[in-house]
C-alpha positions in Angstrom: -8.2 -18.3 4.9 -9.9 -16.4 1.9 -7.9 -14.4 0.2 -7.7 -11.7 -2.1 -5.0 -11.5 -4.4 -4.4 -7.9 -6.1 -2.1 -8.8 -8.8 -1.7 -7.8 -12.5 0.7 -10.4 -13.5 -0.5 -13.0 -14.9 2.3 -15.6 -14.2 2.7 -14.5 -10.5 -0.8 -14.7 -9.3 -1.3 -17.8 -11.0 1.8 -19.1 -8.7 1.0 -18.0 -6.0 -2.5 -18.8 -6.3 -2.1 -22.3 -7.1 0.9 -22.4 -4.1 -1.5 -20.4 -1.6 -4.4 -23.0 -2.3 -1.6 -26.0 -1.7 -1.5 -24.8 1.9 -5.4 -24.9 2.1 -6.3 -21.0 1.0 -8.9 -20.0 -0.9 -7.7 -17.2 -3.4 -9.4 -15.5 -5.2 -7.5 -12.4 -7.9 -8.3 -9.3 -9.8 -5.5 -7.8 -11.5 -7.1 -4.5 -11.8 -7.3 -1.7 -8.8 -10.7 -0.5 -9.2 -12.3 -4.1 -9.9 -10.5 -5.3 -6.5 -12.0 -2.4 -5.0 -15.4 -3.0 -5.8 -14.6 -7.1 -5.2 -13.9 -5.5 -1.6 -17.0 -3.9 -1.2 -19.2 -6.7 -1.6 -17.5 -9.7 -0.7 -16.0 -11.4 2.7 -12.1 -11.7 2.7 -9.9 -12.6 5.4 -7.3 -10.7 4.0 -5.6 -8.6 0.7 -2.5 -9.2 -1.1 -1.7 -5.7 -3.2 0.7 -4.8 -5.6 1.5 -1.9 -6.0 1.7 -1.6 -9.9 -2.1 -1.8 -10.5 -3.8 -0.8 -13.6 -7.2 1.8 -13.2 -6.2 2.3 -9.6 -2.5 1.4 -7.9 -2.3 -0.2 -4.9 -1.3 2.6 -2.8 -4.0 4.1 -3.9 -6.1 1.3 -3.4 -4.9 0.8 0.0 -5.7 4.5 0.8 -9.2 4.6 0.1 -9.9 1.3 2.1 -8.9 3.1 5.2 -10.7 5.8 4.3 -13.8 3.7 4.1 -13.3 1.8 7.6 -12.4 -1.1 5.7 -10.6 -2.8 8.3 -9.4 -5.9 6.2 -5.9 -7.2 6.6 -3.8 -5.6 3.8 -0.5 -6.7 2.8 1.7 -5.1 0.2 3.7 -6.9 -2.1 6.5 -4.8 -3.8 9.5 -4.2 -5.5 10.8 -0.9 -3.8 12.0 -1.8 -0.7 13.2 1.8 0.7 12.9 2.5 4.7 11.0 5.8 3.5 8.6 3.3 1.3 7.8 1.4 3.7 7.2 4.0 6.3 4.9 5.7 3.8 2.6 2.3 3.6 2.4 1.3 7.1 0.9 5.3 7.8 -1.3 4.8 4.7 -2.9 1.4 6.7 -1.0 -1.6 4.9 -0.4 -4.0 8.1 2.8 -5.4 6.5 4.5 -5.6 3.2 7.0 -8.6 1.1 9.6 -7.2 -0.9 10.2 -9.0 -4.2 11.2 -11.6 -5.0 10.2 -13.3 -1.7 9.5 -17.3 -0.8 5.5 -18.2 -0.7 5.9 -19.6 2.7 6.9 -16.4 4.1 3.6 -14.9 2.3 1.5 -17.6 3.9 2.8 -17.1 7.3 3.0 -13.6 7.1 -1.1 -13.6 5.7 -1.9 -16.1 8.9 -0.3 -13.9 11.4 -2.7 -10.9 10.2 -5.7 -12.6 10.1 -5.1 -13.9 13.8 -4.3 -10.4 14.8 -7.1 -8.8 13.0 -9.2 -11.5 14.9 -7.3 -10.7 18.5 -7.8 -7.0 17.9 -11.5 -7.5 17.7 -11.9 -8.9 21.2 -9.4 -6.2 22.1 -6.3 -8.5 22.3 -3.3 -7.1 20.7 0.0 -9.2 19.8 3.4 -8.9 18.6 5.9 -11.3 18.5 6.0 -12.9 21.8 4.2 -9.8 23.5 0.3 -10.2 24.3 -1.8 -7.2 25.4 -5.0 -8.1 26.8 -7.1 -5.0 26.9 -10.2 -6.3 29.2 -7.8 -7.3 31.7 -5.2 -4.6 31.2 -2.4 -6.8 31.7 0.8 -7.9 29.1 2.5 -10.7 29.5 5.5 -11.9 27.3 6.7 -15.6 26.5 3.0 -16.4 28.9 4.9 -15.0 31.7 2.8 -11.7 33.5 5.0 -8.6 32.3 5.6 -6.2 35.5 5.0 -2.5 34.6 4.4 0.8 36.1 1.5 2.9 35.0 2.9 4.8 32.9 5.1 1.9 31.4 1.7 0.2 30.8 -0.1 3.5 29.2 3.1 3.8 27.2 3.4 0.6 25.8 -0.4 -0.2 25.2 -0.1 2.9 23.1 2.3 1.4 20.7 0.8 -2.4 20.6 -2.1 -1.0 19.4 0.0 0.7 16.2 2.5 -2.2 16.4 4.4 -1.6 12.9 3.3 1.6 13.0 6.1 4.5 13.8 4.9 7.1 16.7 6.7 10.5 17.5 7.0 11.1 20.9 4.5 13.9 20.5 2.1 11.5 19.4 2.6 9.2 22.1 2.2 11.9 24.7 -1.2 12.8 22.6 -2.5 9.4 23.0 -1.8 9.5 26.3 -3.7 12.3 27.5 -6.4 11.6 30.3 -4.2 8.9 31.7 -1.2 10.7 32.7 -1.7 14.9 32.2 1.5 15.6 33.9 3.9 13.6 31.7 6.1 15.3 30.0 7.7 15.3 26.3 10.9 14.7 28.2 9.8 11.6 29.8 8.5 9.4 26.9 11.9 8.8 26.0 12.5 7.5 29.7 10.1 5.0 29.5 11.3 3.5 25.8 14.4 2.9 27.7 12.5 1.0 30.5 10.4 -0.9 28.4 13.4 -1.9 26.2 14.9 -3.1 29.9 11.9 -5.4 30.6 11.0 -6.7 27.1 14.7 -8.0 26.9 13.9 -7.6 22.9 14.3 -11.0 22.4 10.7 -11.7 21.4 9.6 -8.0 20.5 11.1 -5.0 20.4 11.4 -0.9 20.1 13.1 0.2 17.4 13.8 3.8 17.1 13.5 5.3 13.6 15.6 8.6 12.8 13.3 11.8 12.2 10.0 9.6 12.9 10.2 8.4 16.4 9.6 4.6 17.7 7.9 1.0 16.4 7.0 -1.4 18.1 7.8 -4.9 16.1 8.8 -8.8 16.9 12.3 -9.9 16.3 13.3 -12.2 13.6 14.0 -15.5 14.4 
């Protein structure tokens, strides 16, 4: 993997440059927002390591005007706030995951290699999470290999939030998304069909978490 790191401490991104590179990475860093910006522009990464406190440009800023540029690139936040409402607020500005310091390299590394392999999946229109494949050209899920039984609407439902796995969805957005495949489903009924899926994914390998005020997200279990 080649890999940006975003990071104005000195003494960290050396650290976790030279323990990144130990586990056969290729890193390179800017410590200033705007400088990884342009870095971004003309150069290949397989993924971005941002913090957050960024000089010129922070990273949430950063992060925000990637997206807005189709820059697809795996992003993952490092910080030190570690608030539900935080976190919320990256994964809706595009970060695909997020470390809360202080945190153990080998979690980074893992967590960096399971972006890339989804941002890879996605492009042949294969989603994952945890032990939950979506296969989009065949329209079928299965879960631990095994073919996952669902009705139509259990399917429509549950592609919707694999495709925004980490993501929270309101109901009303669900139902939005879902337009054209099912025109009669009601508001009512989304919250029928978490409770189905939640049945039939056992959440053991992935699961539907409801959050307060915001709606549902999809995401593996630890462990």
């Amino acid at each position: 993997m080649r890999i940006l790191l975003v990071e104005d401490d000195v003494d960290l991104a050396n650290w976790l440059s030279q323990s990144l590179a130990q586990r056969g990475c290729v890193v390179e860093w800017e410590d200033d927002g705007l400088m990884a910006e342009r870095r971004l522009a003309g150069d290949d990464f397989d993924a971005v390591v941002i913090d957050l406190g960024l000089p010129s440009l922070d990273g949430a800023a950063l992060l925000t005007r990637l997206r807005k540029s189709e820059d697809g690139i795996p992003a993952l936040i490092v910080t030190a706030r570690d608030s539900l409402v935080g976190r919320v607020a990256l994964l809706n500005a595009g970060a695909d995951d997020f470390l809360a310091k202080p945190f153990a390299v080998e979690e980074l590394e893992a967590r960096l290699a399971a972006l890339v392999r989804r941002s890879h999946g996605r492009a042949r229109g294969v989603y994952t999470c945890g032990g939950l494949v979506y296969d989009q050209a065949a329209q079928r899920f299965t879960l631990a290999s095994e073919t996952l039984a669902l009705s139509p609407r259990e399917h429509a439902v549950l592609a919707t939030l694999i495709r925004r796995a980490g993501h929270p969805l309101s109901k009303q957005q669900i139902l939005d998304r879902l337009v054209g495949h099912d025109s009669d489903l009601q508001l009512e009924a989304i919250e029928v069909i978490i409770h189905r899926l939640r049945r039939k994914l056992g959440e053991d390998k992935v699961q539907i978490v409801t959050l307060r005020g915001l709606g549902y997200l999809l995401e593996a279990c630890d462990g």
